[in-house]
C-alpha angles and dihedrals in degrees: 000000000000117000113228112230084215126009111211092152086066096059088039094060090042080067119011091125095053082043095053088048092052098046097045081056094067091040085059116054097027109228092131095162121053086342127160102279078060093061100046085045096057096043084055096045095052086042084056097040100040102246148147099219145359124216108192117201138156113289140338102263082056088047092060089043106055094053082058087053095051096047091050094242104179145145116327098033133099133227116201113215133142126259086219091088148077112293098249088071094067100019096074096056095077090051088071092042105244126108131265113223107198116213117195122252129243116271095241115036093023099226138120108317097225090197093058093032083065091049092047088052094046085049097055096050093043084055087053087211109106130029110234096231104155143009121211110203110195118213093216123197093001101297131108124269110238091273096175094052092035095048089051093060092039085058092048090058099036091238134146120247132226122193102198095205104173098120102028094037109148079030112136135185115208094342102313129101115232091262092070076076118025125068084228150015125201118185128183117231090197110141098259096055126102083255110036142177127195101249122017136287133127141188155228120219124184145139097240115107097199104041092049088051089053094051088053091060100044083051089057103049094277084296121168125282135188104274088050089062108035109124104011144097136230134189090207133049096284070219090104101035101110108194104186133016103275131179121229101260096153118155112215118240090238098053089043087051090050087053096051088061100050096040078067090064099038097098103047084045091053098051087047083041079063105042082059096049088054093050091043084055091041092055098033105043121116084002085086145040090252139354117201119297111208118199116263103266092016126121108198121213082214095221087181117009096226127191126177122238129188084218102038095159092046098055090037089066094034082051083049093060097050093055101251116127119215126177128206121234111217113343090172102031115203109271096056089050106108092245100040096043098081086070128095132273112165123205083008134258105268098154090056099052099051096041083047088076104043107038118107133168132221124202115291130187142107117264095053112136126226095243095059092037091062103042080059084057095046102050082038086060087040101066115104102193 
C-alpha cells in the first residue's frame, strides 16, 4: 500500500460536507474576488494568530514582497535572509531592487544564526556598500526562528523584521506567536502547507494600522483607501483612483471560505501534527545522524518532519523501495544557485552547506496513523547504508 508524503485527502474527507457548503455559498452569491468569506477570514486568522490586523493577498511569495513595497525597499539597501530556505525568501528581494544578503542557519534548528546575523549586518556597514533595511527570519520546517535573539539584533540595527512563516505558520515560542516580535508575518496558504488551501493564496499579519492599510492598497492596484479620501470629494467612484504603483494580490473568496473551514480544525491538527513528531523521535533516535531539534519553549507545526542521514541518497532509495516516499529540502540552497550567487554572504555559509547534504524528510501529517508510521521507522531502521 503507498504511503502518501502528505495526506490532504485525509483532512478533505474529515469535512467535505462542511467544504461543499462553503464553497456552494460563494457560488451562490457571486462574490468570487475579496468577497465576504475574505473579510471574515482575515478578522479569525488575526483572532488565532494575536494580531491587530490581517492583510490577505495571493499567494505567500506576494505576501513577503508587499511588506518590501510598503516599506520603500530599492535599490542600495540590504535585506538579510538565509540561503537555508525556499526560493521565494530571497527571490523577492531583487524585484525591489535592493540586495539580499544571505546569513547561515544554526546547525540544529536550522534557522537564522543571530549571532552571525549580527556579524553579517556589521559587515555590510563596515563595506559601506549596501543600507540594512530589513531582516527576513524563516520559520523553517515548521518551527520559530529564534524571535527573541533575532528581534534584539534587529533593534541594534534599527531594522524591520520579517518573520516568513509559510511553512511554520500557528508556531509559537513560549506562548506568542511570531508576530509578539516581528513587525510582520507572512504565511502561504498553498495546499501543501500546515494550513492549506486548494489553490493558492497567503497572507501579512501585523499590528500596525497603517501599514496594513497601505498594504491593502499596494494588493489592489495602489488603489485608495480610506485615509487617501478622507476628507475629499470626487466626482467619479475613487474606485478607480490609484495613489501609488500596486501589484494584483488578491485571495479568492473560495479559497478564503475553504480556509475558514480548515482554520476550525488547526488546533486540534497542530497538537496530532505533534504526537507524530514524538513518535517519529521515540522510534528514530540513536538509528540516524539527527532527529529534529525543536527550540527550548517552541511547538512546531512540523510542515515537513526532517532527519539527517550520513548516507541521505542511499536511504532515500532504500526508503523508495519500501514504498515510502521522502523529499530533500534544499539540496542547492540559495546562495550556490547561478542567479542568486553574486550576492553577499559574509563569513560564509559553512552549516548550509553541510546540513544541506544530510537533511531528509519522512511523511508528516496528521492524520498519520501509528501502523504506517511504524512500518516508515522501521524501513528507516532498516537501512544499512
Amino acid at each position: 500500500m503507498s504511503i502518501a508524503f502528505i495526506d490532504i485527502a485525509a483532512q478533505q474527507r474529515r469535512i467535505r460536507p462542511q467544504l461543499d457548503a462553503a464553497i456552494a455559498r460563494v457560488l451562490d452569491h457571486g462574490a468570487y474576488v475579496m468577497g465576504p468569506e475574505v473579510r471574515q477570514f482575515e478578522a479569525e486568522l488575526a483572532a488565532f494568530a494575536g494580531a491587530g490586523h490581517c492583510v490577505s493577498c495571493a499567494n505567500g511569495t506576494d505576501a513577503i514582497a508587499l511588506p518590501l513595497w510598503a516599506w520603500r525597499v530599492g535599490p542600495g539597501d540590504a535585506v538579510f535572509c538565509p540561503s537555508f530556505t525556499f526560493a521565494a525568501t530571497g527571490e523577492v528581494v531583487p524585484w525591489t531592487g535592493a540586495s539580499p544578503v544571505f546569513v547561515d542557519v544554526l546547525p540544529d534548528t536550522y534557522n537564522l544564526d543571530p549571532v552571525k546575523l549580527d556579524a553579517a549586518i556589521e559587515a555590510v556597514k563596515a563595506e559601506g556598500k549596501l543600507t540594512p533595511k530589513v531582516i527576513i527570519a524563516v520559520d523553517l520546517f515548521g518551527q520559530p526562528a529564534d524571535y527573541p535573539a533575532i528581534a534584539a539584533v534587529a533593534r541594534k540595527h534599527g531594522l524591520k523584521l520579517i518573520a516568513d512563516s509559510a511553512q511554520g505558520f500557528g508556531c509559537t515560542l513560549n506562548g506568542d506567536h511570531p508576530g509578539h516580535w516581528a513587525d510582520v508575518v507572512t504565511t502561504s496558504f498553498f495546499p501543501a502547507k500546515p494550513l492549506g488551501c486548494y489553490g493558492d493564496g497567503g497572507a501579512i499579519l501585523t499590528d500596525d494600522a497603517a501599514l496594513a492599510e497601505l498594504l491593502d492598497s499596494l494588493r489592489v492596484h495602489g488603489k485608495a483607501v480610506a485615509s487617501d479620501i478622507a476628507g475629499r470629494t470626487f466626482d467619479h467612484d475613487p474606485k478607480y483612483l490609484n495613489m501609488r504603483v500596486g501589484m494584483n494580490s488578491r485571495l479568492d473568496s473560495i479559497q478564503a471560505a475553504v480556509l475558514i473551514e480548515k482554520l476550525k480544525l488547526f488546533p486540534e491538527e497542530i497538537a496530532l501534527r505533534n504526537v507524530v513528531a514524538d513518535r517519529y523521535a521515540e522510534g528514530l533516535t540513536g538509528h540516524v545522524a539527527a532527529v529534529p531539534t525543536v527550540i527550548e519553549g517552541g511547538v512546531s507545526v512540523w510542515a515537513q518532519y526532517t532527519i539527517e542521514h550520513k548516507d541521505r541518497d542511499g536511504l532515500a532509495a532504500h526508503l523508495k523501495t519500501q514504498g515510502v516516499p521522502t523529499a530533500v529540502y534544499y539540496p542547492i540552497p540559495m546562495h550556490r544557485q547561478d542567479v542568486y550567487s553574486v550576492y553577499p554572504q559574509p563569513g560564509g555559509l559553512p552549516v548550509t552547506e553541510a546540513k544541506a547534504e544530510t537533511v531528509i524528510s519522512l511523511p508528516m501529517h496528521p492524520y498519520l496513523d501509528v501502523e504506517t508510521q511504524d512500518r516508515i521507522i522501521a524501513a528507516v531502521k532498516g537501512f544499512n547504508g
